[in-house]
LOGUVEX-324132 format. One record per residue (C-alpha): x, y, z. Coordinates in Angstrom, 3 decimals. Layout:
// residues N
SITE         c1         c2         c3
SITE          X          Y          Z
...
END
This chain:
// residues 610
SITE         c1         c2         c3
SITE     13.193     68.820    -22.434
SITE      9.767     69.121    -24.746
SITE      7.864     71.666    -22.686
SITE      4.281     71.066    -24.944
SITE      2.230     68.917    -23.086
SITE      0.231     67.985    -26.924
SITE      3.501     67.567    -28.333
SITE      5.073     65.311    -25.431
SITE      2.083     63.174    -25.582
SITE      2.350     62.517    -29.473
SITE      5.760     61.707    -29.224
SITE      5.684     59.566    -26.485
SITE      2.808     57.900    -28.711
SITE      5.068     57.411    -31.353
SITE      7.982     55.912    -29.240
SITE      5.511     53.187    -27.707
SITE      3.930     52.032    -31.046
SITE      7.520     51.429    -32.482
SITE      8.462     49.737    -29.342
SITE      8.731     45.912    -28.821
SITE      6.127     43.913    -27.092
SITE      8.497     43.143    -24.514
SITE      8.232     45.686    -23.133
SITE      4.814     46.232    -22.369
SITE      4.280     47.316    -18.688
SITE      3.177     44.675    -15.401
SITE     -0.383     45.271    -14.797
SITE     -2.145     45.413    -11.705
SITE     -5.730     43.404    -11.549
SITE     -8.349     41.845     -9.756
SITE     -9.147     38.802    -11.603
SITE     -7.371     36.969    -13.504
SITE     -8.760     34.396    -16.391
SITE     -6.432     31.855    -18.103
SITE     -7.957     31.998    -21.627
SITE    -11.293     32.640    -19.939
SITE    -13.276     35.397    -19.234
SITE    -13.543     37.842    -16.273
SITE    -16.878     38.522    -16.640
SITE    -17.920     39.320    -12.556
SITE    -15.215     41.706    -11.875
SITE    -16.421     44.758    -10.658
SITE    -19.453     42.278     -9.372
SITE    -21.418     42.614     -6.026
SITE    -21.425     39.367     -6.002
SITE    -21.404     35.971     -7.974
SITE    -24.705     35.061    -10.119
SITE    -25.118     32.212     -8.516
SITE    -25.292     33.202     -4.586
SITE    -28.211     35.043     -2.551
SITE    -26.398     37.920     -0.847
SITE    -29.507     37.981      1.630
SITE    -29.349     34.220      2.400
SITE    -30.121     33.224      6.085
SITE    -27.476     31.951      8.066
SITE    -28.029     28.760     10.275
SITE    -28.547     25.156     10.386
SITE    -26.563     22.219      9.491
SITE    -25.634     20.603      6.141
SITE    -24.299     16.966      7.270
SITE    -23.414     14.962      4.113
SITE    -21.753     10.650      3.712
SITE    -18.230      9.784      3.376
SITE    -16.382      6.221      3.189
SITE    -13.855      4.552      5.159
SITE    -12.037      6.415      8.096
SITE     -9.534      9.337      8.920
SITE     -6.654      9.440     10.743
SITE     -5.301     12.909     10.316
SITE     -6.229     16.575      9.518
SITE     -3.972     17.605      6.919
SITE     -4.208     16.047      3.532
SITE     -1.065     17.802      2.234
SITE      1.217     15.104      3.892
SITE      2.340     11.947      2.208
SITE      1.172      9.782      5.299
SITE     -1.860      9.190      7.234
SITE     -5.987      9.719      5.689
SITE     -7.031     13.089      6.259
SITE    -10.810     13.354      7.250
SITE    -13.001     14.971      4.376
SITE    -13.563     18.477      4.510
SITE    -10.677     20.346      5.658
SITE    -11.123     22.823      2.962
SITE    -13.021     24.484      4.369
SITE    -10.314     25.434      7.182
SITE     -8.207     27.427      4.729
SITE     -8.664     30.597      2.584
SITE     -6.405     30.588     -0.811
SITE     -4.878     33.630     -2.405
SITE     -7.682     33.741     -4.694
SITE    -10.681     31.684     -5.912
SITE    -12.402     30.129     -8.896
SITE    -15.572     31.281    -10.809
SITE    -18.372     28.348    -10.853
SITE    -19.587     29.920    -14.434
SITE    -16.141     30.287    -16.333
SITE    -13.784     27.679    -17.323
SITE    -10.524     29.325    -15.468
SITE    -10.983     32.272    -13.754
SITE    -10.479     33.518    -10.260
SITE    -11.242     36.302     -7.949
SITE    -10.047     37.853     -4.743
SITE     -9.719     36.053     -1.078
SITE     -6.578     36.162      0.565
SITE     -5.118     37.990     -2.130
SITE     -6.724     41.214     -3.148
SITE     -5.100     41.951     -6.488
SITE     -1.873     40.820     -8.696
SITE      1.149     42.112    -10.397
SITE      2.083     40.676    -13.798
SITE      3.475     41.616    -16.957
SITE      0.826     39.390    -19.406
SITE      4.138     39.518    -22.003
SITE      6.615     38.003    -19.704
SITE      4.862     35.375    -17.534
SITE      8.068     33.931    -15.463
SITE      6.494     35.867    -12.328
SITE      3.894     37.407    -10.433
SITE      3.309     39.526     -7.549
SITE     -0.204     38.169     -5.301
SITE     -0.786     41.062     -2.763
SITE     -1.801     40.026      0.224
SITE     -5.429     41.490      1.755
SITE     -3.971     43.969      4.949
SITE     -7.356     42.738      6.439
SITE     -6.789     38.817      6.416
SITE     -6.459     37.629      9.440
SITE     -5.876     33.169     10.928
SITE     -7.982     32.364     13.342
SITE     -6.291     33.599     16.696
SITE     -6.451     36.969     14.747
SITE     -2.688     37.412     13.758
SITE     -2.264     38.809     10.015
SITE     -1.958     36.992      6.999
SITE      1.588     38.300      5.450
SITE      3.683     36.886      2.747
SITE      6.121     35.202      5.208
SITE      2.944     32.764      5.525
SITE      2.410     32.422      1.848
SITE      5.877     31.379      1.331
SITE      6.363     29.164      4.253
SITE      3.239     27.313      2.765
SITE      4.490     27.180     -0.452
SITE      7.583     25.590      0.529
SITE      6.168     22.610      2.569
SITE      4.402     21.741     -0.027
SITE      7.328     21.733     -2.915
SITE      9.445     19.632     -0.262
SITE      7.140     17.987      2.137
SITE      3.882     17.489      0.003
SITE      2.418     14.827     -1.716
SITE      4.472     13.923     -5.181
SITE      1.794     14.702     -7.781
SITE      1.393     18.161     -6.147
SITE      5.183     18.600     -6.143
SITE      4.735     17.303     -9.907
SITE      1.464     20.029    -10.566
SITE      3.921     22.914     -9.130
SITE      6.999     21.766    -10.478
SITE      7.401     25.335    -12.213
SITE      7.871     26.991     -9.145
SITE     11.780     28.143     -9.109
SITE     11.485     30.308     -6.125
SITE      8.732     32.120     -3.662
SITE     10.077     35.346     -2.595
SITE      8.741     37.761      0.140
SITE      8.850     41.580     -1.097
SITE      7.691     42.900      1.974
SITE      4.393     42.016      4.045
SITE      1.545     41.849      1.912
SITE      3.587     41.444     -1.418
SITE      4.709     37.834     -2.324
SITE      6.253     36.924     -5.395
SITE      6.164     33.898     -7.698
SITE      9.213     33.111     -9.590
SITE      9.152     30.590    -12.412
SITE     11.560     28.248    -14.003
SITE     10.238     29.592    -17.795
SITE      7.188     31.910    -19.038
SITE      5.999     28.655    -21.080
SITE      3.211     27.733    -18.520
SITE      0.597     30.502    -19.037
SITE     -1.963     28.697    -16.536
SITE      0.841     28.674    -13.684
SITE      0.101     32.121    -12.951
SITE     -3.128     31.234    -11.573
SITE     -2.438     27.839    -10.316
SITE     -0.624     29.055     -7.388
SITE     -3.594     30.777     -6.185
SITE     -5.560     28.043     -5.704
SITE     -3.794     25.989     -2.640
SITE     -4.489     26.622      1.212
SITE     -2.554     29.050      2.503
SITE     -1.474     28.433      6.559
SITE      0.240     30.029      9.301
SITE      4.269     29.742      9.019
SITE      4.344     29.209     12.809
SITE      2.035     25.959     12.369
SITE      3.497     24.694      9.827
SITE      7.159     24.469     11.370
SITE      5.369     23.004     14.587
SITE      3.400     20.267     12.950
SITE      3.087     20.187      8.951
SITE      4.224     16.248      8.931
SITE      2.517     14.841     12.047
SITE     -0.341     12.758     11.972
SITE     -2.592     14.487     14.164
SITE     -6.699     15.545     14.332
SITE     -5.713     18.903     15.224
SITE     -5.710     21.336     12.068
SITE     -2.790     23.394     11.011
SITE     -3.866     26.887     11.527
SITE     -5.944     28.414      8.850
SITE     -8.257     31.395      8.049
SITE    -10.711     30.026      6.657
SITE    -14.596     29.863      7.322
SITE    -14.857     27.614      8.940
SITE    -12.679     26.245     12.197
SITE    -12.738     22.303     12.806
SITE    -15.696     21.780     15.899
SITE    -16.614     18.166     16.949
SITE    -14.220     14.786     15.785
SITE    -15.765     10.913     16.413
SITE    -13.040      9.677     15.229
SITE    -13.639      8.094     12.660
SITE    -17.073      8.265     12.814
SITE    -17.711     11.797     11.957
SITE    -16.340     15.289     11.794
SITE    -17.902     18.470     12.307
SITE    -16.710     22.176     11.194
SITE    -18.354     25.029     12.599
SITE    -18.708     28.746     11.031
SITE    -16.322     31.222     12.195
SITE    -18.754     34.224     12.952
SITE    -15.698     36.242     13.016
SITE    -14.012     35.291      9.561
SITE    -12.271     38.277      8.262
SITE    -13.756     37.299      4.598
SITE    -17.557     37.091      4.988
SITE    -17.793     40.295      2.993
SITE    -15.558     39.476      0.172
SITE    -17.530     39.755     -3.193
SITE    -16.827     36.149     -3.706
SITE    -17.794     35.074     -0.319
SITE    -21.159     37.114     -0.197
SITE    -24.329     34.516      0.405
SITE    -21.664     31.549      0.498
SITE    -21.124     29.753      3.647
SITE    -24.590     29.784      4.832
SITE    -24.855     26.583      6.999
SITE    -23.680     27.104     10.832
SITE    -22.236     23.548     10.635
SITE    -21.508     21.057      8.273
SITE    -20.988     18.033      9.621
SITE    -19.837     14.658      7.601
SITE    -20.981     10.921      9.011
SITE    -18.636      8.105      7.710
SITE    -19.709      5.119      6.611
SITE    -18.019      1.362      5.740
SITE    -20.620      1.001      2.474
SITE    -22.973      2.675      0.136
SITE    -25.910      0.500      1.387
SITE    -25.363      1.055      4.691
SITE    -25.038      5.457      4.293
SITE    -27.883      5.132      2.283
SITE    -29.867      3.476      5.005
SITE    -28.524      6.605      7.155
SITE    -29.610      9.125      4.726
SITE    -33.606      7.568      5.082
SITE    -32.758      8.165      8.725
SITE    -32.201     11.585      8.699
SITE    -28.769     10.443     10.059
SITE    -27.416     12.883      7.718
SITE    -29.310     15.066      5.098
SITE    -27.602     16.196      1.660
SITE    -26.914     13.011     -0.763
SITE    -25.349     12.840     -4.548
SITE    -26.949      9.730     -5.443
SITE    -24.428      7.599     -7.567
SITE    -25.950      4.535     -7.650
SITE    -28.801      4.184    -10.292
SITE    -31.053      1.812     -8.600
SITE    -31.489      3.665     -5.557
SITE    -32.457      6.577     -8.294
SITE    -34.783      4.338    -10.153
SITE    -36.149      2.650     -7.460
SITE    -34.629      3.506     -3.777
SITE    -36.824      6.632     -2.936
SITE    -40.037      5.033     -2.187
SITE    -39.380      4.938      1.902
SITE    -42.150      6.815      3.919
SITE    -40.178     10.546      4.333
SITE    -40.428     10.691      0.687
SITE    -43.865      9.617      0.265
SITE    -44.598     12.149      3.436
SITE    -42.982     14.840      1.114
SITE    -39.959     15.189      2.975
SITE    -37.359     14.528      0.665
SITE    -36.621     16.319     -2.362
SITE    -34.399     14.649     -5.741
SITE    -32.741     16.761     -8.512
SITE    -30.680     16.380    -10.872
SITE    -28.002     19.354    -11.730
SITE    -26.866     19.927    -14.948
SITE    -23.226     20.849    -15.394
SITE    -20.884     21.478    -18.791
SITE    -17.965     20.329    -17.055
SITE    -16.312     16.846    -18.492
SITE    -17.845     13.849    -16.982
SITE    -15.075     12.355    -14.799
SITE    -13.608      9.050    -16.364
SITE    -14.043      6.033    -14.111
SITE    -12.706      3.410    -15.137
SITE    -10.463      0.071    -14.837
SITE     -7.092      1.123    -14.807
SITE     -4.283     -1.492    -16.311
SITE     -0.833     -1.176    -14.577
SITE      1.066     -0.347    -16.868
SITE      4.358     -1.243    -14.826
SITE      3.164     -5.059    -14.493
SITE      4.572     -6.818    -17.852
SITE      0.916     -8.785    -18.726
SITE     -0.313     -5.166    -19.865
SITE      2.569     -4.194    -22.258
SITE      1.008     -5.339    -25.129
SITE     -1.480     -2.830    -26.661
SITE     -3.619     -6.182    -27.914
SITE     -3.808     -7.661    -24.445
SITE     -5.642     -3.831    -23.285
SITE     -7.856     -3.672    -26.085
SITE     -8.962     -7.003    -25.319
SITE     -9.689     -6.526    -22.201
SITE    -11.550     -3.719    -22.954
SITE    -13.664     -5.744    -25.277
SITE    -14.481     -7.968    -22.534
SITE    -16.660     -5.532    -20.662
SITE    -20.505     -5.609    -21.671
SITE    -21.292     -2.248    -20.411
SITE    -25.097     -2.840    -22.574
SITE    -26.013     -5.674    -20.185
SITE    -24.629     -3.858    -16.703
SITE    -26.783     -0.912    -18.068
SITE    -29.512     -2.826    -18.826
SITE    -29.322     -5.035    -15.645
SITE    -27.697     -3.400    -12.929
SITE    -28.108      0.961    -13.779
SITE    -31.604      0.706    -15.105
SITE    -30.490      2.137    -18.347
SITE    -29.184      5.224    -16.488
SITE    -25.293      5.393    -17.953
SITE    -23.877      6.465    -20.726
SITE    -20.898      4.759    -22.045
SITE    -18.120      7.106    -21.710
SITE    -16.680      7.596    -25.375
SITE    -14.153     10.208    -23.766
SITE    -11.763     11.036    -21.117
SITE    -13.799     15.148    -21.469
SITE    -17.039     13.182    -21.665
SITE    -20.089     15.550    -22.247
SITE    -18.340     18.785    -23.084
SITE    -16.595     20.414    -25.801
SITE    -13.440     19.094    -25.147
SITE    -14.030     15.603    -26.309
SITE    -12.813     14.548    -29.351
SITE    -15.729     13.372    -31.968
SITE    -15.237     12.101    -35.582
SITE    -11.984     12.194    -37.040
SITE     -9.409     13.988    -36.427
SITE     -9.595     18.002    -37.923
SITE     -7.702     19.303    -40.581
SITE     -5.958     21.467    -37.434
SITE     -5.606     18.510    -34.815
SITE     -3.807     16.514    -38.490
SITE     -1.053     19.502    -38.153
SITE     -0.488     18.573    -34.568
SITE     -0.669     14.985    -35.380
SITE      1.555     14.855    -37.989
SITE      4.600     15.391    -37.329
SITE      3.935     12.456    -33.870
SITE      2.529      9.793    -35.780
SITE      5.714      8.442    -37.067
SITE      6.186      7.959    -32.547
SITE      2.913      5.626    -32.283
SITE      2.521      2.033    -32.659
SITE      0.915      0.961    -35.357
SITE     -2.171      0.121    -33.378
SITE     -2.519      3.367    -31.441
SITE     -1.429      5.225    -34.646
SITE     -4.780      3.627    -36.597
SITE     -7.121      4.306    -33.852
SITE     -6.009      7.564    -33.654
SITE     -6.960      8.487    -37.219
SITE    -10.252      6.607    -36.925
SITE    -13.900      7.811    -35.609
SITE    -13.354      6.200    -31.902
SITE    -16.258      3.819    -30.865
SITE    -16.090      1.206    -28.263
SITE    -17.174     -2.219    -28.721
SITE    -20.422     -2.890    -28.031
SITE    -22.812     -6.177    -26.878
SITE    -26.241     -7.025    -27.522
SITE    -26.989     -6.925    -23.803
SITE    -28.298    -10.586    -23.578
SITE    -25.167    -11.160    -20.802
SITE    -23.300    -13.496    -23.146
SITE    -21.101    -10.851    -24.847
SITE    -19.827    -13.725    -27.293
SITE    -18.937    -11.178    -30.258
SITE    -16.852     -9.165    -27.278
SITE    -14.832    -12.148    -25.891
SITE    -14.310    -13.478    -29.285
SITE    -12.909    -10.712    -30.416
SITE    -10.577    -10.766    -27.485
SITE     -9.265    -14.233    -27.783
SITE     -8.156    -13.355    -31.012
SITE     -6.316    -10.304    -29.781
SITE     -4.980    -12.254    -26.881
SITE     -3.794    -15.355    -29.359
SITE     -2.332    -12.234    -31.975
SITE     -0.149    -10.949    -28.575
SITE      1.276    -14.852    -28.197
SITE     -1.025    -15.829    -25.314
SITE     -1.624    -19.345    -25.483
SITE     -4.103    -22.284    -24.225
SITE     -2.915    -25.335    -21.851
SITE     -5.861    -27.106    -20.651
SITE     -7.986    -24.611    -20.446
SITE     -6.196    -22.105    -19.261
SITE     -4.297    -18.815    -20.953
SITE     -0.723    -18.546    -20.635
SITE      1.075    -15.459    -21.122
SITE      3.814    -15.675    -24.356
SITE      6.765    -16.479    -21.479
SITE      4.658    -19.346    -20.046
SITE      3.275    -17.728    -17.054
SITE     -0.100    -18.345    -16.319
SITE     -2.044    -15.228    -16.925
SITE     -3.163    -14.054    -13.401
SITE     -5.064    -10.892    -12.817
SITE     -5.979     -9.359     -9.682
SITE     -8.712     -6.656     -9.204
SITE     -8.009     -4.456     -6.132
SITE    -11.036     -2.398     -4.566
SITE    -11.934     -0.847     -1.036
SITE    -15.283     -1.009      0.370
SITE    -18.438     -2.715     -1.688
SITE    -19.699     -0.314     -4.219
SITE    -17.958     -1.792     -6.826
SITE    -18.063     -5.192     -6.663
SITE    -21.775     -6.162     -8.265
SITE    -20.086     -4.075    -11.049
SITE    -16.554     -5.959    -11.113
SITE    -17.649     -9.189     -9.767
SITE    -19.509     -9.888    -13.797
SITE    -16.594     -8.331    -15.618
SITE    -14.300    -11.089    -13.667
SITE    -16.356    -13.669    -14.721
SITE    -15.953    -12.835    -18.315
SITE    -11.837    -12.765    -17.627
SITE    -12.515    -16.264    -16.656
SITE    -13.959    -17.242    -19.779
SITE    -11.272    -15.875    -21.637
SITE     -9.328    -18.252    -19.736
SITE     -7.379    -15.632    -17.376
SITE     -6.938    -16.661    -13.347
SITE     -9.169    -13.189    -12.579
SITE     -9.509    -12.707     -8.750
SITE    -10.781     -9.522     -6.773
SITE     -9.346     -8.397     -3.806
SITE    -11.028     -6.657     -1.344
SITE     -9.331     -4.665      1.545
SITE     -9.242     -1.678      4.009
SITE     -8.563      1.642      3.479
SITE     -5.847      2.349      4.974
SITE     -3.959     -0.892      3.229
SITE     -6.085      0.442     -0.383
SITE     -4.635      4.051      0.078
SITE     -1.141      2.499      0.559
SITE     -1.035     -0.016     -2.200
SITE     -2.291      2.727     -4.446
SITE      0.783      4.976     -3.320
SITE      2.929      2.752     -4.049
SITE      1.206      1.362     -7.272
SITE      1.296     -1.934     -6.110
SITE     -2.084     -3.385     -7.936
SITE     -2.624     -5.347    -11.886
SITE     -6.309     -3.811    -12.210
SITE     -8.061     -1.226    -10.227
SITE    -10.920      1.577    -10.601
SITE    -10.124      5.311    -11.023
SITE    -11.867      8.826    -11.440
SITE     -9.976     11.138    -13.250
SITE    -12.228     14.211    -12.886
SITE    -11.168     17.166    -15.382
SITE    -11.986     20.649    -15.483
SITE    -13.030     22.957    -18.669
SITE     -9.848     23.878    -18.582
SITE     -6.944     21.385    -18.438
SITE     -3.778     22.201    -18.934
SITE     -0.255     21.486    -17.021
SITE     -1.760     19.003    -14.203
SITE     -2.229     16.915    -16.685
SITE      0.965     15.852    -16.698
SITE      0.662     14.335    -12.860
SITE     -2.146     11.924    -14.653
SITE     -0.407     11.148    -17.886
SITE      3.040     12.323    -17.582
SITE      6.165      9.826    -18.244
SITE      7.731     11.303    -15.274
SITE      4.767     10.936    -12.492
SITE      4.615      7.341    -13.638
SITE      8.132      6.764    -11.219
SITE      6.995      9.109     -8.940
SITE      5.342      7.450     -5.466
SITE      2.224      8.606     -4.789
SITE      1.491     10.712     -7.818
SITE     -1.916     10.342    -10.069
SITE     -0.388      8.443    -12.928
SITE     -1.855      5.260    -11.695
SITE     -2.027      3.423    -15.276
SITE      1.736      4.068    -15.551
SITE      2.112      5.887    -18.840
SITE      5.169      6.700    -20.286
SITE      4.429      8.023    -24.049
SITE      6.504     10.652    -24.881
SITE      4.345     11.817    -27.526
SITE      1.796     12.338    -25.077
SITE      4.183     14.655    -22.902
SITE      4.820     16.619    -25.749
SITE      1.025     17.114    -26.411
SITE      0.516     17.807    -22.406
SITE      3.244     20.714    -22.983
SITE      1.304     22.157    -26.031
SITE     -1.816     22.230    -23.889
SITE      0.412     24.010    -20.736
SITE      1.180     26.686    -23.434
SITE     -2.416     27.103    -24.800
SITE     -2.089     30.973    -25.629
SITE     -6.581     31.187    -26.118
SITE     -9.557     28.888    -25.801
SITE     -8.953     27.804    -29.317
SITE     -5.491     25.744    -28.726
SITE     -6.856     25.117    -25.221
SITE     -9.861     22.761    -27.319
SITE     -7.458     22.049    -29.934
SITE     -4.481     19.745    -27.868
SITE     -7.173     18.754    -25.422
SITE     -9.040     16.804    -28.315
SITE     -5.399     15.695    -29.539
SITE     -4.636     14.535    -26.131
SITE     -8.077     12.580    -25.547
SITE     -7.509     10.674    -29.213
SITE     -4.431      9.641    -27.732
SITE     -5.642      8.338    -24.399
SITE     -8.453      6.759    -26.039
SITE     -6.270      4.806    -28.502
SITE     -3.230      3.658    -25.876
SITE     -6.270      1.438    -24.520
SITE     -4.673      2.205    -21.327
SITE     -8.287      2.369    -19.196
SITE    -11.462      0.019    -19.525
SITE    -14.083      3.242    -19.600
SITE    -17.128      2.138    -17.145
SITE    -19.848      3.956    -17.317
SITE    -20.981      7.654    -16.246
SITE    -24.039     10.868    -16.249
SITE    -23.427     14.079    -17.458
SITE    -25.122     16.187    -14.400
SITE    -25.441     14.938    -10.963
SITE    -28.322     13.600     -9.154
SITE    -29.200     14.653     -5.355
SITE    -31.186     14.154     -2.917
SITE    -31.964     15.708      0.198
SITE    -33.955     16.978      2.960
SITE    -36.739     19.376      2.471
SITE    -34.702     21.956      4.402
SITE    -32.398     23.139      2.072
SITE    -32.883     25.771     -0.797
SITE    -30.384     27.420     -3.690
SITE    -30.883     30.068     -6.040
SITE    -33.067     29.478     -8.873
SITE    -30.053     29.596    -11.411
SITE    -27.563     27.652    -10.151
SITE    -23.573     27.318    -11.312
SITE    -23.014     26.014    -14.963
SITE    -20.084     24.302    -13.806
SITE    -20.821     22.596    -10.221
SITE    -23.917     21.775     -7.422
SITE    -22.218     25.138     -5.875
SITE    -22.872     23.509     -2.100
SITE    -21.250     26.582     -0.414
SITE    -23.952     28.846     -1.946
SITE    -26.817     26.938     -0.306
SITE    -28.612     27.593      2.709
SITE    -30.973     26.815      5.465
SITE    -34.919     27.467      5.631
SITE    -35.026     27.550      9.432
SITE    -39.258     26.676      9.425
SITE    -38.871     24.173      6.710
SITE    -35.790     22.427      9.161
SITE    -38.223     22.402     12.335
SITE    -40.711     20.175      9.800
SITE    -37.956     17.794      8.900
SITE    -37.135     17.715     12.390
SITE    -40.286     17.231     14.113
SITE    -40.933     14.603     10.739
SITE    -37.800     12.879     12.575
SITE    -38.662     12.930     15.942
SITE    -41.791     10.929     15.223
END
């Protein structure tokens, strides 16, 4: 035994600098950053809340279609909108940082940053659901487990590294996975609601408007059904103190009206019917806001800047129905969309032409490829068509009209792609190579998006394709998406600053055979799984930008989505009753962190009562 203390210490010294990084010791923390910083640890609070913010009033807000249930974690049913704010997670995510999260349910981790097949969330002693029983791990795990076998495929899919939940004892829960390859795993499973065991073996898979039970901050309060749905603050939430939660969850109600169209919410909103509205169509923006509460200085508009992508909408192309197959058939379709003259015409020059699935942020790919995205392309190329290997390589640009409505460079280009693929002309109509006729339908719910469609169609018939739309209900829409059951239809695919394994569930060969999962164009390109893994492994922000841009040249050059259109920072409008900080998030309209002015609320609703 070495009885100097000096000497012991130098030794010991010695041992650990000649030992392998193996075996570097688990580390307990309260925040944890995947490749981002933690730069509000330690914080009072988050830069972008008022710790002193009133609490009151009501933030009502729009939503579309109907609801039929209250948990959206089930493969059946429609959940109403807002049930988030029901449940607390194990931890939550910074609005300034591109992955990082703080304490809720969970007040600190156990991990060993070298060997990242586990981790240990401790659960807060002080956490408590709603009828004041504890948060424990038993919960945690219980949760977990629906959601692995009873939840909806693309989560199964985003969690799919989960190889066991394990309860240590009470507040200690532990996260076992299948390899230490997915860095960003480790916080991924602190993102999901957590709810009680006891309500989950009751009633996790029946279609019902009563809540599973949660401890969050909110608890569910008046349901129209569907009509509206109303969640009022718990002044009791075990949480309201939580650095994190300090000036957030302001309003004592937020309330959500549902609406069958855009026109007619909008006609709500001038109403007062409800207050707080991200505008999304450009003409009201350019020219909607001239009704008497604005004139009468009643209504405010903003736009919010944000460095997050823009999300992707576009026209998807099924890639399960044969007509798509060929990569010339998607490209020209592509070219037969005049986004110049629905910009022009229809968006008051609003939109920007989305040249990127990370739109607007430093994760889209620009130019040609780097000398470091070449070694990751390399050794894949060989993999691509020929087509999709060219584009890849080249500066991307998509076509482009002269806005006069004609598009006649656009649709000539097409035919020629169409005629290259072995389409064909019989009295004036196109036939598919196998002597089909070459039918297209384009499925939608709701009106929005047919003044938008409804032109793009007409070009399809031009071309010579039997182009219909098809217009139905939700509840049929939601189902027909499940089950991909559609030729054409419009999706968002909204990404973060920092994506990484969920990708997969969007572009990953095995969510394309997977019901209800997000692959809804149907890709199966195995060299775009093996970029998806790259990016799941991202060991800093470097290879985090690196495969993302790799990944986007690939999208972009499968032709596998017609991009629409889109605005990098979101436009709003509401009621002169409701205030923010002066800086807001860099990453999001950070709703949660607004509040009330109670005297400027009387004025909007004595305005109202007029």
């Amino acid at each position: 035994m070495i009885k100097n203390a000096r000497l012991q210490t130098v030794l010991f010294a010695i041992v650990l600098s000649w030992m392998p990084v193996s075996f570097a010791a688990p580390m307990t923390t309260t925040a944890l950053g995947h490749n981002s910083p933690t730069e509000y640890m330690g914080a009072a609070y988050m830069p972008y809340a008022n710790p002193n913010a009133p609490k009151g009033g009501t933030l009502s807000l729009d939503a579309r279609g109907t609801f039929n249930s209250a948990n959206k974690w089930m493969t059946t049913g429609v959940a109403m909108i807002g049930t988030d704010y029901l449940y607390d997670t194990l931890m939550t995510g910074s609005l300034n940082e591109a992955f990082t999260m703080y304490p809720q349910l969970a007040s600190k981790v156990t991990y060993d940053p070298e060997d990242t097949s586990w981790i240990i969330y401790h659960i807060n002693p002080n956490a408590r659901f709603w009828d004041g029983s504890a948060v424990t791990s038993r919960d945690v795990k219980a949760t977990y487990d629906a959601l692995l076998s009873k939840g909806p495929m693309y989560i199964r899919s985003y969690l799919g590294d989960i190889q066991e939940v394990q309860v240590i004892n009470k507040q200690q829960v532990k996260f076992v996975f299948a390899s230490d390859d997915n860095k960003e795993i480790l916080l991924t499973v602190g993102q999901f609601p957590i709810f009680a065991k006891s309500s989950i073996e009751a009633d996790f898979e029946k279609i019902t408007l009563t809540p599973l039970m949660g401890s969050g901050p909110y608890k569910l309060g008046r349901v129209d059904a569907g009509r509206s749905v109303s969640y009022v603050r718990d002044p009791n939430y075990w949480g309201r103190d939580l650095m994190v939660n300090r000036g957030r969850y302001n309003f004592d109600m937020i309330k959500f009206v549902y609406y069958q169209s855009d026109e007619i919410a909008f006609e709500g909103f001038k109403s007062g019917q409800y207050r707080f509205r991200p505008e999304n169509k450009a003409s009201n923006w350019a020219t909607g806001y001239n009704f008497p509460a604005v004139k009468a200085g009643m209504i405010k508009k903003e736009t919010i800047s944000s460095q997050n992508p823009v999300p992707m909408q576009g026209l998807v192309m099924n890639m399960r129905q044969p007509i798509f197959q060929d990569i010339r058939v998607r490209q020209a379709l592509t070219a037969a969309y005049d986004f110049e003259w629905m910009n022009k015409t229809l968006f008051h020059g609003q939109y920007e032409r989305l040249q990127s699935f990370f739109h607007g942020s430093e994760l889209a790919a620009t130019g040609t490829p780097s000398v470091a995205e070449m070694k990751v392309l390399n050794p894949l190329l060989s993999k691509l068509e020929p087509t999709q290997r060219q584009a890849v390589l080249a500066e991307w640009q998509l076509p482009t009209s002269d806005g006069s409505g004609f598009n006649r460079q656009g649709l000539l280009a097409a035919r020629q792609l169409l005629l290259d693929a072995g389409f064909y002309y019989d009295d004036m109509k196109l036939y598919q190579p196998n002597g089909q006729l070459a039918k297209i339908e384009l499925l939608m719910t709701g009106e929005t998006m047919g003044r938008v469609l409804l032109p793009y169609i007409r070009h399809l018939k031009r071309l010579g394709f039997d182009a219909t739309l098809r217009q139905v209900d939700g509840p049929q829409y939601y189902e027909r998406m499940r089950n991909f059951d559609y030729d054409m239809v419009v999706d968002v695919f909204a990404q973060s600053l920092s994506p990484g394994a969920e990708q997969f569930s969007f572009w990953g060969s095995a969510a394309a055979d997977q019901t209800g999962n997000r692959n809804t164009v149907g890709i199966k390109n195995p060299v775009i799984d093996r970029v998806i893994e790259k990016l799941g492994g991202a060991k800093n922000r470097e290879e985090i930008v690196l495969y993302t841009h790799v990944l986007d040249r690939l999208l972009r050059a499968g032709h596998y989505v017609v991009p629409l259109y889109g605005k990098s920072g979101t436009n709003v409008a509401y009621w002169d009753q409701y205030r923010h900080t002066e800086k807001l998030p860099t990453n999001a309209v950070g709703i949660d962190y607004w509040w009330t002015d109670k005297a400027a609320e009387a004025r909007v609703n004595n305005y109202l009562k007029q």
